[in-house]
N, C-alpha and C positions, 0 to 999 in steps of 0.2 A: 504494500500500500504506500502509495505516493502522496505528500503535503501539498496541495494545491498550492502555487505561487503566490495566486488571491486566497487565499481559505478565510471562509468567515468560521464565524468562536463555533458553530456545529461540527462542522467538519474537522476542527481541528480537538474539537473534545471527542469525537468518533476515534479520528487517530490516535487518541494516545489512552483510549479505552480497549484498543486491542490485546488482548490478555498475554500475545505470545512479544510483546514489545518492550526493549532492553533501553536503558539511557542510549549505549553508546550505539544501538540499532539507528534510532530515531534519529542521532544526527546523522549518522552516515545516508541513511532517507533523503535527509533535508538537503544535504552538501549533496546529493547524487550529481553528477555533472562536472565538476569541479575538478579541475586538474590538479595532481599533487603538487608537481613542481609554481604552482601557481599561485602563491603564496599570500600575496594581496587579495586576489578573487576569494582565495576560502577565507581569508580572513574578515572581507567585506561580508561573504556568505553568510557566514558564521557572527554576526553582527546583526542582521538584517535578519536572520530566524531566531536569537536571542529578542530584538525590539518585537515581532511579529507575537512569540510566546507570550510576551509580559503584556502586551495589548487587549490580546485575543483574552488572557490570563483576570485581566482587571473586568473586562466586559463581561465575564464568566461570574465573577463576583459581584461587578455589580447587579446581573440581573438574579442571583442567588440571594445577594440580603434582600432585595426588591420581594421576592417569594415569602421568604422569611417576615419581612413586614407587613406583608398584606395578611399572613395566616394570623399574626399576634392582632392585629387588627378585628379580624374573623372571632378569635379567641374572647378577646373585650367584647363586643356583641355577645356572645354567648354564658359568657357569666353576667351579663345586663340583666338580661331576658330573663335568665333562671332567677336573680336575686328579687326581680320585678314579680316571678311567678309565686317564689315564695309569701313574699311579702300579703301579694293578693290571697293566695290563701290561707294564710295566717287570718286575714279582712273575713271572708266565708266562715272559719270553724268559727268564727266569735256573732257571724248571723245565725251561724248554726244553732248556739247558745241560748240565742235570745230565741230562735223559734221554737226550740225546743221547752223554754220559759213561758213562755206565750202558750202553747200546748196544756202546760199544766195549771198553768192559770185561770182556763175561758172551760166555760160549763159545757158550752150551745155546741150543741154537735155540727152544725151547718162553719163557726168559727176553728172549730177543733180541725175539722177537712179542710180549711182552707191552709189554715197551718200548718196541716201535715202534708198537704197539695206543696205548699213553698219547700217545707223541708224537703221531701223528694226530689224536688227542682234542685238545688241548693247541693243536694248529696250528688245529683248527675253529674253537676258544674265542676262540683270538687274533683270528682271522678276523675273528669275527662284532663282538667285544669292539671292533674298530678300526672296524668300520661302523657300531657306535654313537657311538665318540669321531666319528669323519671328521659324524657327522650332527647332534651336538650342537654340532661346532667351527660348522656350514654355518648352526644356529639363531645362534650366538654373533655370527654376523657378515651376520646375513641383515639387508640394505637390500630392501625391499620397490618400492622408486621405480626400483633397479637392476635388479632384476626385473623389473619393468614392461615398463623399455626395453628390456630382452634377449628377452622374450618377443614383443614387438613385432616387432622387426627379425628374431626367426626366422619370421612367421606372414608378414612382408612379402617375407622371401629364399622363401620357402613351402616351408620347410627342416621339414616336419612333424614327422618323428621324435624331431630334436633338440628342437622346439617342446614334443613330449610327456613327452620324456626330464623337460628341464627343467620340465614342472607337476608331474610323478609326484616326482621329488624334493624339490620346495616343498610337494606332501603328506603326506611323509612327516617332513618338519622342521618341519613346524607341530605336529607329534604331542609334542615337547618341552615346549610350554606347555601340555600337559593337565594339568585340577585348578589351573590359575594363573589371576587376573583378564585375562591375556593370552589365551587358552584360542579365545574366541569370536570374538574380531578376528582372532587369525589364522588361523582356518579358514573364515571368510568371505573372506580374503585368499585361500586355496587355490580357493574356491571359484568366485571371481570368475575365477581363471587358469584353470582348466579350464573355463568358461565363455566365456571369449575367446575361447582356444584352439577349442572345439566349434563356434562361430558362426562362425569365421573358416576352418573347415576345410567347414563344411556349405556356405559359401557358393562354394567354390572347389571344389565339388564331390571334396574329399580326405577322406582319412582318417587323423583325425593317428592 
């Protein structure tokens, strides 16, 4: 493999990701062409793929803290939201309280149903209200490498259900970075698990 004379920071992060690639490979790569006896030319060579590296090198880094700042970004959004969900329902168990006060208080069976009508409502709200904190908390703390290996070792136990359990879930908490620069990574991330999951079920003849 040859270093394009132009190479933008892709191509030159492909090259030096080749696994069977040596320091001293990579420059004789670079310098290919270059007469020995030629002393000034390698040494301009070798000058001019030194500035090229440190370029390519810096624009690599820039756009890696760039990633890195947009997810800590991501990250504050998501413990907003949770500390906002908590809060709210913290507000609900203490309506809960009082309807349940209210209940005991009122004679009239037409007041008593109305109150128990709210608290019902009230207990859905909470319900549902906590199955969006429990799904924000699961984005707050989602390791994607741990996932990996958990979905691995269900598809190798050929434990399907739980195998499926666990992607429907990491479908549903990638739904958190919607509208964020995280957005697309992690539903390629979803996507790839239910795609394991599909290939490792079709081949063992299951149905996760």
């Amino acid at each position: 493999m040859n270093i394009p004379r132009e190479a933008s920071a892709l191509e030159l992060v492909e090259f030096f990701k080749d696994p069977g690639l040596v320091s001293h490979g990579a420059i004789d790569i670079a310098l290919d062409g270059c007469k020995v006896d030629d002393l000034a030319g390698l040494h301009t060579a070798s000058v001019d793929l030194m500035a090229k590296i440190d370029t390519h090198l810096q624009d690599v880094m820039a756009q890696l803290e760039k990633s890195l700042n947009d997810l800590k970004k991501s990250e504050k959004r998501i413990k907003f939201q949770t500390d906002m969900l908590k809060s709210d329902l913290d507000l609900f168990n203490s309506e809960q309280t009082r309807v349940l006060a209210e209940v005991s208080s009122r004679v009239s069976p037409a007041l008593k149903s109305d109150a128990l009508k709210k608290l019902s409502e009230l207990s859905l709200v909470k319900k549902r209200m906590q199955e969006v904190a429990e799904c924000l908390a699961k984005a707050q703390e989602l390791d994607e490498t741990q996932v990996d290996f958990k979905l691995s070792r269900l598809i190798q136990e050929k434990k399907w259900q739980e195998a499926d359990k666990l992607v429907q879930e990491m479908e549903e908490v990638v739904q958190v970075w919607q509208g964020t620069n995280e957005e697309s990574a992690r539903k390629e991330f979803a996507i790839s698990l239910r795609k394991a999951l599909s290939d490792a079920s079709i081949g063992n003849n299951e149905l996760a």
